[in-house]
CHARMM internal coordinates of N, CA and C (Angstrom, degrees):
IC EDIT
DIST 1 N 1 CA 1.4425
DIST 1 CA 1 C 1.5270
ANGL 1 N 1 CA 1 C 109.48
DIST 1 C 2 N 1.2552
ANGL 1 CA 1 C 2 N 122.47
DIHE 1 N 1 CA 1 C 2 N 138.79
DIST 2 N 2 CA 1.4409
ANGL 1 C 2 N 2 CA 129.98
DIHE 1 CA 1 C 2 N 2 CA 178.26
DIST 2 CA 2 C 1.3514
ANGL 2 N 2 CA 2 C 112.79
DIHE 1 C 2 N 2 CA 2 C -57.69
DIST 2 C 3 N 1.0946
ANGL 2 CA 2 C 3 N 126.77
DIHE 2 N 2 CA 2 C 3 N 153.09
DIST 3 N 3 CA 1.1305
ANGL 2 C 3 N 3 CA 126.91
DIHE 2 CA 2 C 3 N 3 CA 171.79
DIST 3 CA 3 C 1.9425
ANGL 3 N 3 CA 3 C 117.10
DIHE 2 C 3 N 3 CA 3 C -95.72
DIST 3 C 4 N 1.1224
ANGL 3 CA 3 C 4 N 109.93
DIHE 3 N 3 CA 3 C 4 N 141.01
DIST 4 N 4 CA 1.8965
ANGL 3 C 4 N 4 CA 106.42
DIHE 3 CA 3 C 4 N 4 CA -175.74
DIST 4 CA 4 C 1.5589
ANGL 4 N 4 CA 4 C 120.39
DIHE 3 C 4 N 4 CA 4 C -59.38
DIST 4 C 5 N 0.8392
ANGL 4 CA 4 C 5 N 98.97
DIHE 4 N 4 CA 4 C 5 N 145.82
DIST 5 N 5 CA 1.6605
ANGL 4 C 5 N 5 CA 104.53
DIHE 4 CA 4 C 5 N 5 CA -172.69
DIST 5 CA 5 C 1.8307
ANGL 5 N 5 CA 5 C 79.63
DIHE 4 C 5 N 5 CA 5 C -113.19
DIST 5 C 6 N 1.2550
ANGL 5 CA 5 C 6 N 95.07
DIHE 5 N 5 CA 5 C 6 N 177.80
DIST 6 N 6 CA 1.4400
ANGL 5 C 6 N 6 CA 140.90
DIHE 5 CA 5 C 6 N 6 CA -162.51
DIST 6 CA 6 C 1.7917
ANGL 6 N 6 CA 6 C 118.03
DIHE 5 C 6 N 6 CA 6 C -147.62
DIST 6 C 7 N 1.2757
ANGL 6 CA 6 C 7 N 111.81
DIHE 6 N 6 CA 6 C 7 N 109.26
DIST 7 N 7 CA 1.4815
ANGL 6 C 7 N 7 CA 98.02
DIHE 6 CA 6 C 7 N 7 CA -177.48
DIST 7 CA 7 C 1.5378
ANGL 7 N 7 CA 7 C 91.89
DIHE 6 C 7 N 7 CA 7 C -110.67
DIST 7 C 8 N 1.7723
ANGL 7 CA 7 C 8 N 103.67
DIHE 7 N 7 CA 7 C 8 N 135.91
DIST 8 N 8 CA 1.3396
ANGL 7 C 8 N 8 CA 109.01
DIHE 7 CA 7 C 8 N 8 CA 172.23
DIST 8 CA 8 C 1.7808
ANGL 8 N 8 CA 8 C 114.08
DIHE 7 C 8 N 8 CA 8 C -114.35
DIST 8 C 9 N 1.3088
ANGL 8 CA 8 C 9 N 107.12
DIHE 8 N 8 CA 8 C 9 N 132.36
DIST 9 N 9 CA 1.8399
ANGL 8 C 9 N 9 CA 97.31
DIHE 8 CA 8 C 9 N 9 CA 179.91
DIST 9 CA 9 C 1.2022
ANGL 9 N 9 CA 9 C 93.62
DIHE 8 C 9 N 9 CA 9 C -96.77
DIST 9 C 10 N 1.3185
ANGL 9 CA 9 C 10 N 115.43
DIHE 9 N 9 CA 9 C 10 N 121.13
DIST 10 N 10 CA 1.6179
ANGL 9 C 10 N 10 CA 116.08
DIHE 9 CA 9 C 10 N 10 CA -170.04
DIST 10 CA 10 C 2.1505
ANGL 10 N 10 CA 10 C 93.23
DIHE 9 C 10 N 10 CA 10 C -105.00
DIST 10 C 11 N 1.2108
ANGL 10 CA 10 C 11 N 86.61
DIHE 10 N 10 CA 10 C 11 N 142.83
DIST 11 N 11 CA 1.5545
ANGL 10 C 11 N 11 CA 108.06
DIHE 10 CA 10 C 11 N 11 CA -174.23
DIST 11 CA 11 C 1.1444
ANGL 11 N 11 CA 11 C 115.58
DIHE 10 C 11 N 11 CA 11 C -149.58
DIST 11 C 12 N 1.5640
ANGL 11 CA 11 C 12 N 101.57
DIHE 11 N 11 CA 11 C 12 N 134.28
DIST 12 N 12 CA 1.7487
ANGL 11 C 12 N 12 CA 107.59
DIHE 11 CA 11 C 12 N 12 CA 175.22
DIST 12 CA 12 C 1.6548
ANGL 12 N 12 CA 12 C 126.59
DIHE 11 C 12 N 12 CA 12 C -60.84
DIST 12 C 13 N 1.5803
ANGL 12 CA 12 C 13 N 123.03
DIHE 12 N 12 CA 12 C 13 N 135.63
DIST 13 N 13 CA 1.5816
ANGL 12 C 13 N 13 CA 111.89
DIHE 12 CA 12 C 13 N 13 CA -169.60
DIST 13 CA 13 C 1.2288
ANGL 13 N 13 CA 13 C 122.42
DIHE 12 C 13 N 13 CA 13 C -79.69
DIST 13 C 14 N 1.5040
ANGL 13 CA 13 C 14 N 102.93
DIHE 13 N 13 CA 13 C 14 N -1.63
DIST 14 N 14 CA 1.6029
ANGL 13 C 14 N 14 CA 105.13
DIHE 13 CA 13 C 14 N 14 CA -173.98
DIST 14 CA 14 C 1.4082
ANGL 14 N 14 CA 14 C 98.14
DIHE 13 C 14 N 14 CA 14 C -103.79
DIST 14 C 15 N 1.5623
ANGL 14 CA 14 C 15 N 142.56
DIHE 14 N 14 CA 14 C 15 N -49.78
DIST 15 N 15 CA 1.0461
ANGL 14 C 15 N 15 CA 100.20
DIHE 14 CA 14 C 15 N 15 CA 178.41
DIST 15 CA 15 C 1.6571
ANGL 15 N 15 CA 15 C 110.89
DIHE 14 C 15 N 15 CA 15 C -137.21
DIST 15 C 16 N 1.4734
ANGL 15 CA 15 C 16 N 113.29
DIHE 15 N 15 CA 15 C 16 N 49.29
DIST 16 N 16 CA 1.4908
ANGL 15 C 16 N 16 CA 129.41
DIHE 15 CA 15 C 16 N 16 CA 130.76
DIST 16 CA 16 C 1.9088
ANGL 16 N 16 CA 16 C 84.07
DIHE 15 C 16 N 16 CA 16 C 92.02
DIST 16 C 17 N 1.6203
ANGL 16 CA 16 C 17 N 112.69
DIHE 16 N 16 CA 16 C 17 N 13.48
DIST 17 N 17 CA 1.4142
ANGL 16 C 17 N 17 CA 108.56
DIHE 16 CA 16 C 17 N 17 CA -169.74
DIST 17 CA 17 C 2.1600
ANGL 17 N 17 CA 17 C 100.80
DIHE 16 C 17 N 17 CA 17 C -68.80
DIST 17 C 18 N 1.0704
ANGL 17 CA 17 C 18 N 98.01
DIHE 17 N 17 CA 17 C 18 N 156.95
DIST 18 N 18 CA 1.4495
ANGL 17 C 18 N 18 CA 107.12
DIHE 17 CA 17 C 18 N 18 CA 173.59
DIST 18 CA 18 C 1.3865
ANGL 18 N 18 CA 18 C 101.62
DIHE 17 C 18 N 18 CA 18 C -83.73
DIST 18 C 19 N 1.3553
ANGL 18 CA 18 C 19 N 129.65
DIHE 18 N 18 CA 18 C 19 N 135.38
DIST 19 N 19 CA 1.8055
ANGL 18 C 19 N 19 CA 145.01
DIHE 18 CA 18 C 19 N 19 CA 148.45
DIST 19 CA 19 C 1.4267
ANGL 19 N 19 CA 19 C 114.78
DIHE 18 C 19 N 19 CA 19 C -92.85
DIST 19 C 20 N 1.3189
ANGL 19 CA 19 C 20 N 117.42
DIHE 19 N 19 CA 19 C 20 N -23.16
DIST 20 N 20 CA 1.4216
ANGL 19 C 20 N 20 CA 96.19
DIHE 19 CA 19 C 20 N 20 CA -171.11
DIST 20 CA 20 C 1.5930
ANGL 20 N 20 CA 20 C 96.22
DIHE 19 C 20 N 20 CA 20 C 150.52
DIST 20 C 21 N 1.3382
ANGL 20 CA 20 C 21 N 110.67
DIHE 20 N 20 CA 20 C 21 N 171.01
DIST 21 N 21 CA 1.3200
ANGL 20 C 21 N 21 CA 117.48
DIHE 20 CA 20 C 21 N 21 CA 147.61
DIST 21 CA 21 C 1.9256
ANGL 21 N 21 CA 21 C 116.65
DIHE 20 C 21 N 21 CA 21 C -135.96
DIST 21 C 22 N 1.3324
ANGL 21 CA 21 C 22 N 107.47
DIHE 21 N 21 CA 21 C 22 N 154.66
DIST 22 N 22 CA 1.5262
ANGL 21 C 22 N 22 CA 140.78
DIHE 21 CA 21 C 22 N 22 CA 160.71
DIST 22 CA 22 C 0.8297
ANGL 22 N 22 CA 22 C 115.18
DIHE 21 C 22 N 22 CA 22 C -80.65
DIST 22 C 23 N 1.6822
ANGL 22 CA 22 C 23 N 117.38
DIHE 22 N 22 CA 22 C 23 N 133.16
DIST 23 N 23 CA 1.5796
ANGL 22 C 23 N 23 CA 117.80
DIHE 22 CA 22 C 23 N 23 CA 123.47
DIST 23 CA 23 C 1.3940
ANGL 23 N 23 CA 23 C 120.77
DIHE 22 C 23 N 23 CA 23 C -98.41
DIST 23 C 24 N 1.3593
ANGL 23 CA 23 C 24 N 114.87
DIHE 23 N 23 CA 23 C 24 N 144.07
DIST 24 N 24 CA 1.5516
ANGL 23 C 24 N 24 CA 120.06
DIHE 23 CA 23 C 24 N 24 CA 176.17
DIST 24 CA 24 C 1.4629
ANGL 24 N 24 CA 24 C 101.73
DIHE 23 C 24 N 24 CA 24 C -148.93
DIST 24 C 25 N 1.4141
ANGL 24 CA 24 C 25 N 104.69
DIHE 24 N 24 CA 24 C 25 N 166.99
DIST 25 N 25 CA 1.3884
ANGL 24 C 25 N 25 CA 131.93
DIHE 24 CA 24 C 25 N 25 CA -146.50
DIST 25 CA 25 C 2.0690
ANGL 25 N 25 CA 25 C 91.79
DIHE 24 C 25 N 25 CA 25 C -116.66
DIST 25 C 26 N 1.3755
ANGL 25 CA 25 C 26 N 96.50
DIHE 25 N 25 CA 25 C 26 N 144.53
DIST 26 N 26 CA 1.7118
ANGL 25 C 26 N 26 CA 93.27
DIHE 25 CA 25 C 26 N 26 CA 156.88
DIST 26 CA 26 C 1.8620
ANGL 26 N 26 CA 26 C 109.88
DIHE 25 C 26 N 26 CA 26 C -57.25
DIST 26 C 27 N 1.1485
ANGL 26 CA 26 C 27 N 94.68
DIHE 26 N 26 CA 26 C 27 N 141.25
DIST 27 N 27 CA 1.5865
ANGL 26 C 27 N 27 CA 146.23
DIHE 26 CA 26 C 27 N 27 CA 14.45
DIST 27 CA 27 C 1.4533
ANGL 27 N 27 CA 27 C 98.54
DIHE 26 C 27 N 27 CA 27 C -105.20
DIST 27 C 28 N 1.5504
ANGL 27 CA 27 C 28 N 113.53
DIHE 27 N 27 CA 27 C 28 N 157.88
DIST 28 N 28 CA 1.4786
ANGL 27 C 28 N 28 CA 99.57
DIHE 27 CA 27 C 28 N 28 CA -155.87
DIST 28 CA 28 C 1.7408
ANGL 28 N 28 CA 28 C 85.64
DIHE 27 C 28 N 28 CA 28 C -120.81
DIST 28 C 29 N 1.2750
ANGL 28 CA 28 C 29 N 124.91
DIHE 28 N 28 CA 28 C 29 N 168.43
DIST 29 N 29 CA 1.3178
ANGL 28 C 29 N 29 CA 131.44
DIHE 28 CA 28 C 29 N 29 CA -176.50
DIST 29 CA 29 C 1.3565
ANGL 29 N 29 CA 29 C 115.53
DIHE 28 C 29 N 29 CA 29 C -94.90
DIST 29 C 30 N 1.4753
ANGL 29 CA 29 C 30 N 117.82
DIHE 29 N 29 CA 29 C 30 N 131.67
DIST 30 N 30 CA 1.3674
ANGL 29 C 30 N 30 CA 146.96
DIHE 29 CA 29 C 30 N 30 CA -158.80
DIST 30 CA 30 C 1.5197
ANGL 30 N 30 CA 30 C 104.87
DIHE 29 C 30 N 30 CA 30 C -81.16
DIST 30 C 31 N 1.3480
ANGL 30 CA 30 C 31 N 110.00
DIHE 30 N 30 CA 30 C 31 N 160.23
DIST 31 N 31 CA 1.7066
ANGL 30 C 31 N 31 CA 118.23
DIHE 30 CA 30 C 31 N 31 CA -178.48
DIST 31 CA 31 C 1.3017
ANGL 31 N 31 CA 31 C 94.26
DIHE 30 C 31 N 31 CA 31 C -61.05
DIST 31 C 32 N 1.7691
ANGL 31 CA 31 C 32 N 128.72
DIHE 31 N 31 CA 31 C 32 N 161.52
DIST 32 N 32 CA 1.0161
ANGL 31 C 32 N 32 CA 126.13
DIHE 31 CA 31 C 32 N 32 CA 175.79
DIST 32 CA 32 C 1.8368
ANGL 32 N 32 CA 32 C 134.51
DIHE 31 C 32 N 32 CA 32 C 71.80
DIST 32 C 33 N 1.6278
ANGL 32 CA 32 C 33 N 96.08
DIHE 32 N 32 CA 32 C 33 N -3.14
DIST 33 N 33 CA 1.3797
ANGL 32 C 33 N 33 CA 111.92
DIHE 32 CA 32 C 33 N 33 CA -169.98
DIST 33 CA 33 C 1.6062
ANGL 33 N 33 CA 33 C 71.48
DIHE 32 C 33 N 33 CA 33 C -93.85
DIST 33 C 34 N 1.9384
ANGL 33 CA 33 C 34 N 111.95
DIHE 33 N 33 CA 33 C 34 N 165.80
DIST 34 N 34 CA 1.5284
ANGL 33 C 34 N 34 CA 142.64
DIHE 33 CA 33 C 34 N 34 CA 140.18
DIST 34 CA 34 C 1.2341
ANGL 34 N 34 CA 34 C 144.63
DIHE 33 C 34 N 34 CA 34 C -40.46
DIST 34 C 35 N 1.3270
ANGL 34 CA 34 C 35 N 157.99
DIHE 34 N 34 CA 34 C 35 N 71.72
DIST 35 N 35 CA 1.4214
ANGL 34 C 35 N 35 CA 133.01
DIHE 34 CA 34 C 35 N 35 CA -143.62
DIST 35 CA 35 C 1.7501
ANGL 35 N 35 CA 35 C 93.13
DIHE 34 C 35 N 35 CA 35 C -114.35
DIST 35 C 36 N 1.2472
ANGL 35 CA 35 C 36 N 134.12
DIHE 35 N 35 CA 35 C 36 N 135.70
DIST 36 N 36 CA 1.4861
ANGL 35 C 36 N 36 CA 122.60
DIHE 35 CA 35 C 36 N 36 CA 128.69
DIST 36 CA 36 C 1.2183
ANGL 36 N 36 CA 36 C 122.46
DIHE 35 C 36 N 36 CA 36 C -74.66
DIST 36 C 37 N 1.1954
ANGL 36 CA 36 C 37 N 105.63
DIHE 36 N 36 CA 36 C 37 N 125.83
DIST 37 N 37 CA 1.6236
ANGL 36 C 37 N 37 CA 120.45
DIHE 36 CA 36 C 37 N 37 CA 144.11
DIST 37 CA 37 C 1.4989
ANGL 37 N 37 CA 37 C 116.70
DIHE 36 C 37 N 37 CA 37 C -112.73
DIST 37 C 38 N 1.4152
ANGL 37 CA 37 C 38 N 117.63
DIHE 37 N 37 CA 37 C 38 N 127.48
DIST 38 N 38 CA 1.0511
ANGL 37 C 38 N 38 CA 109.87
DIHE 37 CA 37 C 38 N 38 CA -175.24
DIST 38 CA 38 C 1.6292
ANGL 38 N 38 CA 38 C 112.97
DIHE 37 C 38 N 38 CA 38 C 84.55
DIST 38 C 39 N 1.6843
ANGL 38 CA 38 C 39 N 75.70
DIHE 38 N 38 CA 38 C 39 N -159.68
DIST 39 N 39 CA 2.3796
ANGL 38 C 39 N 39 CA 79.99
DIHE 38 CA 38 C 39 N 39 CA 159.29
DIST 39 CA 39 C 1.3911
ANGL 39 N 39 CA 39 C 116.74
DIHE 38 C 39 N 39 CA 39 C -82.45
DIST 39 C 40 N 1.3004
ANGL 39 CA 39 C 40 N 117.10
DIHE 39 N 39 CA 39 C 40 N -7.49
DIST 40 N 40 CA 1.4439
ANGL 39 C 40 N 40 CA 106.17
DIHE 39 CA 39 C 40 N 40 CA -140.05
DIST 40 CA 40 C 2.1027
ANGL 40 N 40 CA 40 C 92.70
DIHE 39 C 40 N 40 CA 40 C -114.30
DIST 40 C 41 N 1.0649
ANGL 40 CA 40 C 41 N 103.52
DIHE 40 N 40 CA 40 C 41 N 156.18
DIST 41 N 41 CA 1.8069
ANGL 40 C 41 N 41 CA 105.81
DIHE 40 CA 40 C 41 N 41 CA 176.83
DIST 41 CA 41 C 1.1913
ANGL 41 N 41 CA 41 C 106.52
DIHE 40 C 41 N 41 CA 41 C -104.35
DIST 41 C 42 N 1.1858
ANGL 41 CA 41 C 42 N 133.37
DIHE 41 N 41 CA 41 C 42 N 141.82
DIST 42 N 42 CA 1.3275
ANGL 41 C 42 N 42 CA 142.99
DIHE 41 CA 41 C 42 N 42 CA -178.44
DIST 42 CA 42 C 2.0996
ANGL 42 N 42 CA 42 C 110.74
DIHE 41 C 42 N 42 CA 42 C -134.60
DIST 42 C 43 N 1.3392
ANGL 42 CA 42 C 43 N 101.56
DIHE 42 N 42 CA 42 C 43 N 139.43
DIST 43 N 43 CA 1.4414
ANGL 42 C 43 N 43 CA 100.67
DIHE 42 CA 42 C 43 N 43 CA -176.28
DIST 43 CA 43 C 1.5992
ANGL 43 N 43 CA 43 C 102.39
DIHE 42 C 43 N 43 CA 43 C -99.39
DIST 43 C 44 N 1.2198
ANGL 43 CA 43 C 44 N 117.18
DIHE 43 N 43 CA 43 C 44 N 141.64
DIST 44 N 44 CA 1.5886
ANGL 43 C 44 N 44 CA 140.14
DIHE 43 CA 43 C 44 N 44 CA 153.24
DIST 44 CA 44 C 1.5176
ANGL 44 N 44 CA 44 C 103.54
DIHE 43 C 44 N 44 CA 44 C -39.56
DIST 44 C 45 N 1.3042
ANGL 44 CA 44 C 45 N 112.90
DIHE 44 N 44 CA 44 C 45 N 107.03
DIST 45 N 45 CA 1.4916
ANGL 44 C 45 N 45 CA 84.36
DIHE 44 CA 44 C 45 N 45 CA 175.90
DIST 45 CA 45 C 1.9558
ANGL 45 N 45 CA 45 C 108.70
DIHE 44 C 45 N 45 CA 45 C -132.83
DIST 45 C 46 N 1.4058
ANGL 45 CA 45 C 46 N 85.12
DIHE 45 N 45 CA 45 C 46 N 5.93
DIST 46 N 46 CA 1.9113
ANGL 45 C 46 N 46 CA 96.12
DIHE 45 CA 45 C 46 N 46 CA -173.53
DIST 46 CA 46 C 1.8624
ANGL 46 N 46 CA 46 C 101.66
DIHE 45 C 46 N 46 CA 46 C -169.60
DIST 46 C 47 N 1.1884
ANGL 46 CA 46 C 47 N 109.85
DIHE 46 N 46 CA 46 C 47 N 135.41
DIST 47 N 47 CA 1.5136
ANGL 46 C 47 N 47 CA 114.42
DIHE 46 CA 46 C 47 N 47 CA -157.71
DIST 47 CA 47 C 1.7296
ANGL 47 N 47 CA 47 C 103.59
DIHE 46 C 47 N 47 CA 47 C -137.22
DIST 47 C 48 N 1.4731
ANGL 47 CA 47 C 48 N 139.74
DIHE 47 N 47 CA 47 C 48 N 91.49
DIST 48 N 48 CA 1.4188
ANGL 47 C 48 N 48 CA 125.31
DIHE 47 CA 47 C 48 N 48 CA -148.10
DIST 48 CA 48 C 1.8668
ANGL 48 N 48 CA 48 C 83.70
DIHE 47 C 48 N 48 CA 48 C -129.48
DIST 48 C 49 N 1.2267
ANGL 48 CA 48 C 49 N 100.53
DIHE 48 N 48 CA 48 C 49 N 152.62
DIST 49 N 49 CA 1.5759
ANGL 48 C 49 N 49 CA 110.04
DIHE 48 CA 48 C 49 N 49 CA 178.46
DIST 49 CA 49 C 1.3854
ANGL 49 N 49 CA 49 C 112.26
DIHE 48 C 49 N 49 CA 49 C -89.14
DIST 49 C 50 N 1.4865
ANGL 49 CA 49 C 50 N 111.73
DIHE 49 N 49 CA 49 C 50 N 115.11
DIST 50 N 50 CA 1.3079
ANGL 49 C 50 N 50 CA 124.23
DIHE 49 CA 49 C 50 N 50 CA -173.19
DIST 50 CA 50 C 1.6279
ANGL 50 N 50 CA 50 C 117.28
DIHE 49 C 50 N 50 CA 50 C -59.96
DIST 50 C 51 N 1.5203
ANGL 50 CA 50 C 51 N 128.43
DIHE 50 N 50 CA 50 C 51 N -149.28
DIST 51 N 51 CA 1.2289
ANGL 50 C 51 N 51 CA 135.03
DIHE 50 CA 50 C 51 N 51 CA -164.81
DIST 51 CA 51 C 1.6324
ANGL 51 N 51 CA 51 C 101.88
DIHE 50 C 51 N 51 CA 51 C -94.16
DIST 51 C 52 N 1.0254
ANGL 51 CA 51 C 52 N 117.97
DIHE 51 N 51 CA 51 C 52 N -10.78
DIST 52 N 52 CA 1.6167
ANGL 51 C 52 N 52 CA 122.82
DIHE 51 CA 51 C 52 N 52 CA -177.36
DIST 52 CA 52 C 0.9971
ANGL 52 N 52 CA 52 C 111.20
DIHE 51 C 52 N 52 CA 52 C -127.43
DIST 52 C 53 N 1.7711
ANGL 52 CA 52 C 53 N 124.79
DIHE 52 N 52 CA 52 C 53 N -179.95
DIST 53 N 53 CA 1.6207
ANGL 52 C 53 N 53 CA 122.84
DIHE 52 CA 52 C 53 N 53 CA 172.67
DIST 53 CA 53 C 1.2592
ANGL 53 N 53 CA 53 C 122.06
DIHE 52 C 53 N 53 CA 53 C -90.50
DIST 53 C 54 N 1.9914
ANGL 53 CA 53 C 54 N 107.38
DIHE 53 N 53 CA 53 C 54 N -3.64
DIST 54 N 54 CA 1.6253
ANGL 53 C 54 N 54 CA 87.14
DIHE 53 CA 53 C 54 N 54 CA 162.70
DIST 54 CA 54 C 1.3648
ANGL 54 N 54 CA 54 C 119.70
DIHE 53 C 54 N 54 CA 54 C -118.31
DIST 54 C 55 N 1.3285
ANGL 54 CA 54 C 55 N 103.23
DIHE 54 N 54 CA 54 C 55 N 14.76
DIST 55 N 55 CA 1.4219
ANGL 54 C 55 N 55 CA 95.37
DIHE 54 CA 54 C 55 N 55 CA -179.86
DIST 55 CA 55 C 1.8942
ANGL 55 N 55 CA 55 C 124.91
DIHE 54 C 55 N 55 CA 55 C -109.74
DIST 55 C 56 N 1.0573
ANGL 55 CA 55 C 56 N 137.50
DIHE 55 N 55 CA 55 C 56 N 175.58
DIST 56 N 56 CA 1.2346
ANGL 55 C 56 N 56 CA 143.29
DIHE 55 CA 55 C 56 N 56 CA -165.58
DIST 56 CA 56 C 1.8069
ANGL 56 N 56 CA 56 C 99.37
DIHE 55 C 56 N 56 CA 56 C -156.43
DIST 56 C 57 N 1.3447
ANGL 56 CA 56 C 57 N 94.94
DIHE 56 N 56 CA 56 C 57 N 136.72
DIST 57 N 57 CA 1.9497
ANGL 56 C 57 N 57 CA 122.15
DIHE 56 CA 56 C 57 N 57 CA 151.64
DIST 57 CA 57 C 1.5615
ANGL 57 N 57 CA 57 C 99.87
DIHE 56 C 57 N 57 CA 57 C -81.41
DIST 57 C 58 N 1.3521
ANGL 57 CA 57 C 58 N 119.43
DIHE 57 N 57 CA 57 C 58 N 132.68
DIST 58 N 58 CA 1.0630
ANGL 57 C 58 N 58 CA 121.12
DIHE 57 CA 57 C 58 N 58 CA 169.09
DIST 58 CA 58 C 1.5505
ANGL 58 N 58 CA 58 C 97.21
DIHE 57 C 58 N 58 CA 58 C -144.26
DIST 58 C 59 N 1.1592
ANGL 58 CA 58 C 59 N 110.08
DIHE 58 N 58 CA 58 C 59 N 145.04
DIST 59 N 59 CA 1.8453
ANGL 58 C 59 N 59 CA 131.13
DIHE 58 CA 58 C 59 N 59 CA -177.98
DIST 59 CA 59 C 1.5790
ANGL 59 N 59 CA 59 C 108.03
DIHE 58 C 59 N 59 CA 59 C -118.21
DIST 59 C 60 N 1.5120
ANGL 59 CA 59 C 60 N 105.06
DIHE 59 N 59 CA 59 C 60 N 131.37
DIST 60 N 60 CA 0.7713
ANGL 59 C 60 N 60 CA 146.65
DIHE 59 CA 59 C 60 N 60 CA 175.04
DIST 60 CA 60 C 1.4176
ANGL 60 N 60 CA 60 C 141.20
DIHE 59 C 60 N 60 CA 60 C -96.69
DIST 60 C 61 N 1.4872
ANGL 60 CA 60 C 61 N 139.73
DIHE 60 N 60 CA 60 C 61 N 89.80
DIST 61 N 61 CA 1.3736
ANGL 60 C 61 N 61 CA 137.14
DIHE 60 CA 60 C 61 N 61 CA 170.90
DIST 61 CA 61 C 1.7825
ANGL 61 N 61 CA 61 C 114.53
DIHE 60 C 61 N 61 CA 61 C -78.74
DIST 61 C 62 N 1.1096
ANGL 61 CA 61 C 62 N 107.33
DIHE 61 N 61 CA 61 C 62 N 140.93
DIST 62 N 62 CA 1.4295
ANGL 61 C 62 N 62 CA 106.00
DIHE 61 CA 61 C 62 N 62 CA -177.20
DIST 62 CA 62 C 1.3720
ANGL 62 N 62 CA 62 C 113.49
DIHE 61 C 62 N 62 CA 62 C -83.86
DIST 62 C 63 N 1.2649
ANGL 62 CA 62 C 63 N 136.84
DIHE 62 N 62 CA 62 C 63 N 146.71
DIST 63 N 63 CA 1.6444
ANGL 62 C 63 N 63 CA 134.85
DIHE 62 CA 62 C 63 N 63 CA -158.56
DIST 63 CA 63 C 1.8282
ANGL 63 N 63 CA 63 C 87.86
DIHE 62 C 63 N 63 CA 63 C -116.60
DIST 63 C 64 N 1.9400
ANGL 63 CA 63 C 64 N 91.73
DIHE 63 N 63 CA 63 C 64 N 129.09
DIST 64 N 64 CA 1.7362
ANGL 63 C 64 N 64 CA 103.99
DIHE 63 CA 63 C 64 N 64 CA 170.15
DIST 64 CA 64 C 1.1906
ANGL 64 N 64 CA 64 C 96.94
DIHE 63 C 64 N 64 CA 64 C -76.54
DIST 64 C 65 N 1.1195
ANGL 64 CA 64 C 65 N 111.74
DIHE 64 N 64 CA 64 C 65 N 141.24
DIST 65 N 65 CA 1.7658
ANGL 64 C 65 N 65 CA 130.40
DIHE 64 CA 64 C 65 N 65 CA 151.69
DIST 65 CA 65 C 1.4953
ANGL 65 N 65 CA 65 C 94.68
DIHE 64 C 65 N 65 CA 65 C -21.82
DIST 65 C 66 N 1.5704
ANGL 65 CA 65 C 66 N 115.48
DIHE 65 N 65 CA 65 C 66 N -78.64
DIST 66 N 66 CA 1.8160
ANGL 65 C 66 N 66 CA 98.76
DIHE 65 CA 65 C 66 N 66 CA -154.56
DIST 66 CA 66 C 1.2604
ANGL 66 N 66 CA 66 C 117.98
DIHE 65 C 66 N 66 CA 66 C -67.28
DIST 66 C 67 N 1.7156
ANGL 66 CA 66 C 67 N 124.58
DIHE 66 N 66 CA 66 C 67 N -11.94
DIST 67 N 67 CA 1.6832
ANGL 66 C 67 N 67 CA 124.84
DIHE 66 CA 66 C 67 N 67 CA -176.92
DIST 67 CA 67 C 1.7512
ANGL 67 N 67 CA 67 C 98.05
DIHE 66 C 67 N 67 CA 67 C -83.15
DIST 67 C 68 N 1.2913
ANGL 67 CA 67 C 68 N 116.41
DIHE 67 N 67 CA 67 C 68 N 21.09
DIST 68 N 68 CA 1.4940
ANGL 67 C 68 N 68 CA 111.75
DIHE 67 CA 67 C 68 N 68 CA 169.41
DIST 68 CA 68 C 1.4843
ANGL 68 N 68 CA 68 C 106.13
DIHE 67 C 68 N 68 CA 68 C -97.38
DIST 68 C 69 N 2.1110
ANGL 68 CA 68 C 69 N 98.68
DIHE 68 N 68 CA 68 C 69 N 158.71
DIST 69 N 69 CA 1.4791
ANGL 68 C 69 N 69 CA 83.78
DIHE 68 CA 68 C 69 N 69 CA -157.52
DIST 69 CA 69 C 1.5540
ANGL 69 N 69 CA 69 C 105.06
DIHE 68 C 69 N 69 CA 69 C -94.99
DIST 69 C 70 N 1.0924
ANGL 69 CA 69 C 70 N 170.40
DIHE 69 N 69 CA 69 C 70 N 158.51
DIST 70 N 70 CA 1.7124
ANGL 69 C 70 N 70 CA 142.55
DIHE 69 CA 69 C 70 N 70 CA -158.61
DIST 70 CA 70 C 1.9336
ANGL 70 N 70 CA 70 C 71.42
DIHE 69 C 70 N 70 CA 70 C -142.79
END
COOR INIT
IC SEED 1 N 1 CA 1 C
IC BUILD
């Protein structure tokens, strides 16, 4: 049996712009976790249950180079 996907429309929190959407598989990544898209890293920062049962709006802030933790 397949396993469930998850579609996420990932969007920026500041100004509600669309990036794209995902599918991903359990285990799925928590507010505050890292994502690349692209070049660039972006933090989880708000996760709301979309119009269906597998999907989710999730918002996104983009992470500066120096607020990373090395």
């Amino acid at each position: 049996m397949a396993k469930p996907q998850f579609r996420w429309n990932i969007k920026l929190k500041k100004s509600n712009s669309y990036l794209g959407t995902v599918y991903l598989e359990e285990p799925l990544p928590e507010v505050e976790d890292v994502i690349m898209i692209g070049d660039k890293k972006y933090a989880l920062v708000e996760i709301q249950p979309g119009s269906t049962r597998d999907s989710h709006d999730v918002f996104v802030e983009e992470v500066k180079k120096d607020t990373l933790k090395k």
